[in-house]
N, C-alpha and C positions, 0 to 999 in steps of 0.2 A: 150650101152643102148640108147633110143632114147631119145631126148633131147627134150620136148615140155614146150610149157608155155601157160599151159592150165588155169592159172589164167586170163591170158589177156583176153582169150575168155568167159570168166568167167563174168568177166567185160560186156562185152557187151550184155549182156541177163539182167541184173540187173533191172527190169521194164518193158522186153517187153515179148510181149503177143506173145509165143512161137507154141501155137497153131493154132491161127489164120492162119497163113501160115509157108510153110517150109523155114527151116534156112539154107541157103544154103552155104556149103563150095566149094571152086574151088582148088584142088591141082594141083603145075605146077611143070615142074620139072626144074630143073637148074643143068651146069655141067655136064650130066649124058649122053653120047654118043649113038647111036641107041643099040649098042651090050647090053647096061647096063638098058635095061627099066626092066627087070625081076625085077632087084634091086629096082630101084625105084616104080613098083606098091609092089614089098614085103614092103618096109616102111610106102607107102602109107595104105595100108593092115591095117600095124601097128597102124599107126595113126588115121585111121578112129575107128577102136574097140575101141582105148583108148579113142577120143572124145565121143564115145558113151556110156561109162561106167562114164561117169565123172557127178554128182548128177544134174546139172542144165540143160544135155539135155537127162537123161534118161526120156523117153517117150513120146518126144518132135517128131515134124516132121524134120526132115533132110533130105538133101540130100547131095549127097558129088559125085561132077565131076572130072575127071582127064584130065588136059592138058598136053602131052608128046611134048616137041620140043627136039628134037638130037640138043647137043651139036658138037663142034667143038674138043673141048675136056676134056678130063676127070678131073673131078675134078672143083675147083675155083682159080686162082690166090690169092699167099699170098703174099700179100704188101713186110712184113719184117719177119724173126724170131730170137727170142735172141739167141746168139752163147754165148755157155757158158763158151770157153774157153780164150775168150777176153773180156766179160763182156760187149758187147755192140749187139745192133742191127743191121742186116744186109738187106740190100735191097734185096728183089729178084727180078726177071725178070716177065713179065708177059707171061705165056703159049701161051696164046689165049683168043679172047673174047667166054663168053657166053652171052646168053639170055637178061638176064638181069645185065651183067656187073657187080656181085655177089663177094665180095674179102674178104679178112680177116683182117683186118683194121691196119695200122701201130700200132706197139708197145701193142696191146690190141687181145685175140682172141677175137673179134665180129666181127661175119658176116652182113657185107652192102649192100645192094642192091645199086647200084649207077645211075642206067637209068630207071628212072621213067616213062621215054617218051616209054619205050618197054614195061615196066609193063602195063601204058596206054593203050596203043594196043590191048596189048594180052588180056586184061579184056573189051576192047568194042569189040573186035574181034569174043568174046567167046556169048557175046548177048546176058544173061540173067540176071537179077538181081543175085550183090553177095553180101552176107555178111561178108564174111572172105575168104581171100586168104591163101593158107598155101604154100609155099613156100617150098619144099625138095631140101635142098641141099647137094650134092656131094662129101661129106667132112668128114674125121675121124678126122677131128678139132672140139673142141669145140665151140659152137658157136651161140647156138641157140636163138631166141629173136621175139619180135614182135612189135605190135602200134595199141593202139586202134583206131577204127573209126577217132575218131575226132582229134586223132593228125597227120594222115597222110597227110591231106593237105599241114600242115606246112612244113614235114620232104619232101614230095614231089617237091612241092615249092623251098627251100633252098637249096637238092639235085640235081634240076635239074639244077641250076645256069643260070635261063634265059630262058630255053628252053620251061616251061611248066608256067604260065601266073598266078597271086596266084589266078585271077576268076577260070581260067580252073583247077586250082587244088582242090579248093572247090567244084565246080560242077562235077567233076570228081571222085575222088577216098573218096568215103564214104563207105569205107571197113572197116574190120580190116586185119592186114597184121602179119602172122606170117613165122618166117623162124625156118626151122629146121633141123637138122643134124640125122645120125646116128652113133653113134663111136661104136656100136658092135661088 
């Protein structure tokens, strides 16, 4: 089933004047190698009708773009998972980088984004006002999650560890950021 958290985006229309102009979402893909974009516009597919069925942007203006980058390889590096025959946690190795440095976070399934600085990029890259980034990612893990507009600076900021300036993250990402799985 596809894993959305269509509350988040929820949140962010609470007071704004939806007509006036289009709300724009940007799906990117993460993980997902050239062979597997079928997969990824099928989700994408998915998750665009369900944004649109959801009460606060039925009959709103939308738009909804798709950024395809090939991965290196399939899937997302997972930090650790419980081995349940020792009762403890085991490190894994990491595969490969993607895109956006996307993992499964020790001891906990949430998926992280980790390189703010590519996220950056690929959103002034793209050149148009966004509103919400939706992030598809790669993975039959659970995992799904988001950040409204105004706390992404912060998680930006603190994620980048130096790399991205807390000015530059303020004036920078005034999105909202969701990531999302499919486990179907």
């Amino acid at each position: 089933m596809l894993r959305i958290k269509i509350a988040l985006l929820m949140g962010l229309l609470i007071g704004s004047p939806l007509m006036a102009q289009p709300y724009r979402f940007l799906f990117v893909s993460e993980g997902f190698q050239a062979q597997e974009r079928n997969e990824y516009e099928r989700i994408a597919n998915r998750m665009e009708k369900a944004v649109r069925g959801q009460i606060p942007f039925q009959g709103a203006s939308l738009e909804f773009e798709r950024l395809f980058e090939a991965s290196s390889i399939s899937g997302i590096p997972i930090r650790s998972r419980y081995d349940r025959a020792s009762g403890q946690w085991k490190d894994g190795s990491p595969r490969g980088r993607t895109l956006l440095q996307t993992k499964i976070a020790d001891g906990r399934y949430i998926i992280q984004i980790t390189d703010y600085s590519a996220l950056k990029r690929l959103v002034e890259g793209y050149g148009k006002p966004v509103d919400n980034v939706i992030v598809i990612v790669n993975s039959r893990e659970y995992g799904a999650g988001g950040n409204y507009a105004d706390s992404i600076p912060a998680t930006a900021y603190h994620e980048s560890k130096g790399q991205i300036s807390w000015a530059d993250a303020q004036r920078h990402f005034r999105y909202g950021l969701t990531l999302i799985t499919d486990t179907s």
